[in-house]
Structure formats: C-alpha cells, structure tokens
C-alpha positions in Angstrom: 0.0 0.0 0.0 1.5 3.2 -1.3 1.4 6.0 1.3 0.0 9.2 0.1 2.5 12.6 -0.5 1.0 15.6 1.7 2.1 18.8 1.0 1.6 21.9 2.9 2.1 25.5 2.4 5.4 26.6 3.3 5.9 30.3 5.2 7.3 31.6 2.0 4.3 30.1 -0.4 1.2 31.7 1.7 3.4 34.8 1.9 3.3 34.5 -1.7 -0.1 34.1 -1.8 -0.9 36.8 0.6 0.7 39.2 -1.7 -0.6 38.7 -5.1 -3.9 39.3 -2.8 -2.8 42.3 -1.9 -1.7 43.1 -4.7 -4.9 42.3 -6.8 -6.7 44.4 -4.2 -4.9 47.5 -4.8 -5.3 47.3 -8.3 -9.3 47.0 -8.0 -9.7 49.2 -5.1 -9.0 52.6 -7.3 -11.8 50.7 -10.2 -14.3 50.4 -7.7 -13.4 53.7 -6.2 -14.1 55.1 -9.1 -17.5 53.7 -10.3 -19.2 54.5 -7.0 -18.1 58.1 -7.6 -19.6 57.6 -11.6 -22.6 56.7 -9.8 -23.1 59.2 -7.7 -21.8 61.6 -9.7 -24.6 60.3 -12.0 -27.4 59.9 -9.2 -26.2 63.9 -8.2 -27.2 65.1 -11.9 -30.5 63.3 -11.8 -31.6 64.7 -8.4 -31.0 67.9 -10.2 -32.9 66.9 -13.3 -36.0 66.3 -10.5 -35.4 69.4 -9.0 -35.5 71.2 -12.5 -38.7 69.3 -14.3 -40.3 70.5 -10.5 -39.2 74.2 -10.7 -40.7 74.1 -14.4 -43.7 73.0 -13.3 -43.7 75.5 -9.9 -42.8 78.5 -13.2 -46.3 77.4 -15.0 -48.5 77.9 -12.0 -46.6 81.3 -10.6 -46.6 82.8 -13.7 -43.2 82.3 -14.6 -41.5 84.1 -11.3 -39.1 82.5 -9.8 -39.2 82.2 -5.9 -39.4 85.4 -4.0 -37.1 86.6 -1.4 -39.9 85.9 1.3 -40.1 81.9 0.5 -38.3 79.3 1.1 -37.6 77.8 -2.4 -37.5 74.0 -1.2 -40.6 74.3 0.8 -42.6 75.8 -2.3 -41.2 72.7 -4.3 -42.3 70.1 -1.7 -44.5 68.1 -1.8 -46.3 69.6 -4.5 -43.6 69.8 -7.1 -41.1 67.8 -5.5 -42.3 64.6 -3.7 -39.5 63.7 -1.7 -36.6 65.3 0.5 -34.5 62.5 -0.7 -34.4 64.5 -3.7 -32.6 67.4 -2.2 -29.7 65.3 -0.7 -27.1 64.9 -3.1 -25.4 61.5 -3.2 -22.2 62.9 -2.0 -24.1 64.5 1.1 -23.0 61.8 4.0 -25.7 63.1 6.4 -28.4 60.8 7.7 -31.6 61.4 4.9 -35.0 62.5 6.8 -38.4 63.2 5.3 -39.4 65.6 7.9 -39.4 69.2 6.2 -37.7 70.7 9.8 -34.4 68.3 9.9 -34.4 66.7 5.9 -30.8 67.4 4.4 -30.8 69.7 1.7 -27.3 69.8 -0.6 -28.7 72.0 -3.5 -28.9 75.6 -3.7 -30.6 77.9 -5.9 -28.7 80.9 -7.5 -29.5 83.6 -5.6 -30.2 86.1 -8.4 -32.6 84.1 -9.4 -34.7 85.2 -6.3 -37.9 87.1 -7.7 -36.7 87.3 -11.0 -39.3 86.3 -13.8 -37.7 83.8 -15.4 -38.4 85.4 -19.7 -35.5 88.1 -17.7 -32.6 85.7 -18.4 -30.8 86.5 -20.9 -28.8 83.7 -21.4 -30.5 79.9 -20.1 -28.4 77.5 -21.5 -25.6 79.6 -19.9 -27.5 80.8 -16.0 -26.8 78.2 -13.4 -29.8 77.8 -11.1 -29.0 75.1 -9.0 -26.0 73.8 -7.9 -24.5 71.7 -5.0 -24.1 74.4 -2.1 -21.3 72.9 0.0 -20.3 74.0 3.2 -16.3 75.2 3.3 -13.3 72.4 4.0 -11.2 70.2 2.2 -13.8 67.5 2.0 -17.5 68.2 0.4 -19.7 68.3 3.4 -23.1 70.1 3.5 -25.1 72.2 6.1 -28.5 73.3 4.4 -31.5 71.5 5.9 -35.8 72.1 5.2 -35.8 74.5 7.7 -33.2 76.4 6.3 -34.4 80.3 6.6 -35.5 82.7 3.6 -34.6 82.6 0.8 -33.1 79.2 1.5 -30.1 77.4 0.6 -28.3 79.3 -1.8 -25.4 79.1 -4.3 -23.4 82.4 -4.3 -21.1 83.9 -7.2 -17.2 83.6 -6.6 -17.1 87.4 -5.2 -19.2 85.8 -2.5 -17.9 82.3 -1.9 -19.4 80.0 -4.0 -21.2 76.9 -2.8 -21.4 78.1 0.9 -18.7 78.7 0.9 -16.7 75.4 -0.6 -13.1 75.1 -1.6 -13.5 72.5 -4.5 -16.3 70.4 -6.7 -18.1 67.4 -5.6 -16.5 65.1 -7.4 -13.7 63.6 -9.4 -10.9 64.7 -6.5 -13.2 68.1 -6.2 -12.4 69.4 -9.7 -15.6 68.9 -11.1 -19.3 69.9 -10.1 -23.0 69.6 -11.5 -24.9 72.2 -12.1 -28.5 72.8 -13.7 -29.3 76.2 -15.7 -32.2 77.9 -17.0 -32.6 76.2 -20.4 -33.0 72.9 -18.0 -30.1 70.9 -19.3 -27.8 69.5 -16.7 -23.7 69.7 -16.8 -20.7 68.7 -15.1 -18.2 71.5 -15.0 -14.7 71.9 -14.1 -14.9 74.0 -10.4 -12.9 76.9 -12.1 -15.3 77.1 -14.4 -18.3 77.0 -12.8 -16.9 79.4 -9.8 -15.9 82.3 -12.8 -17.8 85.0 -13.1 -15.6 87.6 -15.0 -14.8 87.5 -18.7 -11.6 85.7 -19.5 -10.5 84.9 -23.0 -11.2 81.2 -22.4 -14.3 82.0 -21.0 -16.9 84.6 -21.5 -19.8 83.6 -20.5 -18.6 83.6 -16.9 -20.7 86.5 -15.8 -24.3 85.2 -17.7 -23.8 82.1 -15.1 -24.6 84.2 -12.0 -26.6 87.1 -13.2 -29.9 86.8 -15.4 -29.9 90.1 -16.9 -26.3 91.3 -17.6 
C-alpha cells in the first residue's frame, strides 16, 4: 500500500499568496473607487434633473417668477412639485436622509439672483446656473442646508461671495468637477474653475451670464 504525499504551504508560499492578494486588491480598489463616484456623480445630476422638471412645473402655475425673497424655495417645491426630500440630498451629502421638512438634508442651492426674477428676464438659459450643490467650506465636500433652512433658503453664491457656501472645490472627481442645472434645463458637469468664474476671461466669456440673469 503506497502511502499518500502531503504537501503543505510553506511560510514563504502563503506569503506568496498573501501578496498577489494584496496586490490584486490595490489594483481593483482605485476601479471600484471610481465607479461608486460615476454613480453618484450620475445619481447627483438626476436629483438635479428632479429638482429642475419641479421648478418648471412651480414656473407654470406662478406665472413664470421664480421664488421670492420671502419663501423658502424648497418648501414651495415640496410636496407639491417635488415629492421627496431624498431628492434634495445629493449623493455625496454623508448626512443621515429624513423626510421631515424641519431636519431633511438639503445639498442643492438655488442661485441667488434668481430670487424674484421672472424667469423670460434671463438672458442667457443654456448659460445661467440655477442650482447647484451648495457645500459648506473644508477640504472635504460636506453640506449644512436643511428644510428649515431660513429665507430665501439654501443658496449658491457667485465667486465674489464664496461660491457653494462657501466650498473650496467640486463634488466630485478629487473636487475638480461639479454639477450644475441652468435655466434652459439641461444638466452639466463643469470643471470648479469654471463653474466658480464669473468675470470675462479669453477662455471664458460667459462667466458673468452664469450668475446674473440680466447682464
């Protein structure tokens, strides 16, 4: 009767192996990294869209003004344009989501020259932002608006005043890039330098139409 040949691992073999493990998880580790960030980068510019197709709707029955300076521009959205808060938490927002209006997370803001303005007044739509991720400042993207956010709300300010809330980068892809929606309705993802311009600049001169409606 033959006897059977075990073999077990040596030290140096499951070191080895421990390795290539390693190493194999370092390698998929940026992949995945980045696909979460795709998504929510993705899910951010659909929240937006909501937001948007809601404000359009809030424009037909308010004969085309945009939200005055006495409202609170989320709270005139929701429920009756806007269904849920969930909507006004951007995926990158870490905070616990809520439905009630007093505590719910809001990331978005709404240009602030758009307050009172009747919407046929800008000049420019495909180039106006009017929402935006409002971010609070730091070298991380964290946010601070909520529903019970005082008048006129949550806003996005123009680079002479901070923009975002003030924020130090974008949301996304290592803070370089941000989404925004603008008056025509179309959503983009903008480089932060971009979107936080609003000057004339030879590579850009439709900085100042992004945060005024009527230059």
């Amino acid at each position: 009767m033959q006897k059977k040949n075990l073999h077990a691992f040596t030290l140096i073999e499951m070191l080895v192996v421990i390795a290539i493990i390693a190493t194999l998880a370092a390698l998929l580790f940026p992949a995945v990294s980045g696909m979460q960030e795709r998504g929510k980068a993705t899910q951010d510019m659909n929240n937006l869209r909501q937001i948007g197709l809601g404000t359009q709707m809030y424009l037909n029955d308010n004969d085309n003004n945009f939200f005055p300076a006495t409202k609170i521009w989320m709270k005139e959205l929701n429920p009756k344009y806007v269904g849920a808060w969930k909507v006004f938490q951007s995926p990158f927002d870490s905070r616990s989501p809520s439905q009630d209006p007093a505590i719910a997370p809001v990331s978005y803001g709404l240009n602030e020259n758009a307050i009172g303005v009747l919407a046929e007044k800008v000049t420019n739509p495909s180039g106006f932002v009017v929402y935006a991720p409002a971010q609070a400042r730091g070298t991380t993207s964290t946010f601070q608006g909520n529903g019970a956010t005082a008048a006129p709300g949550v806003t996005v300010k123009k680079e002479t005043d901070n923009v975002g809330g003030p924020a130090e980068g974008g949301t996304h892809s290592t803070r370089k890039r941000i989404n925004a929606i603008f008056s025509d309705w179309h959503v983009e993802t903008m480089a932060w330098t971009t979107f936080t311009n609003d000057t004339v600049t030879p590579t850009d001169p439709g900085g100042p139409q992004r945060w005024n409606p009527t230059p």
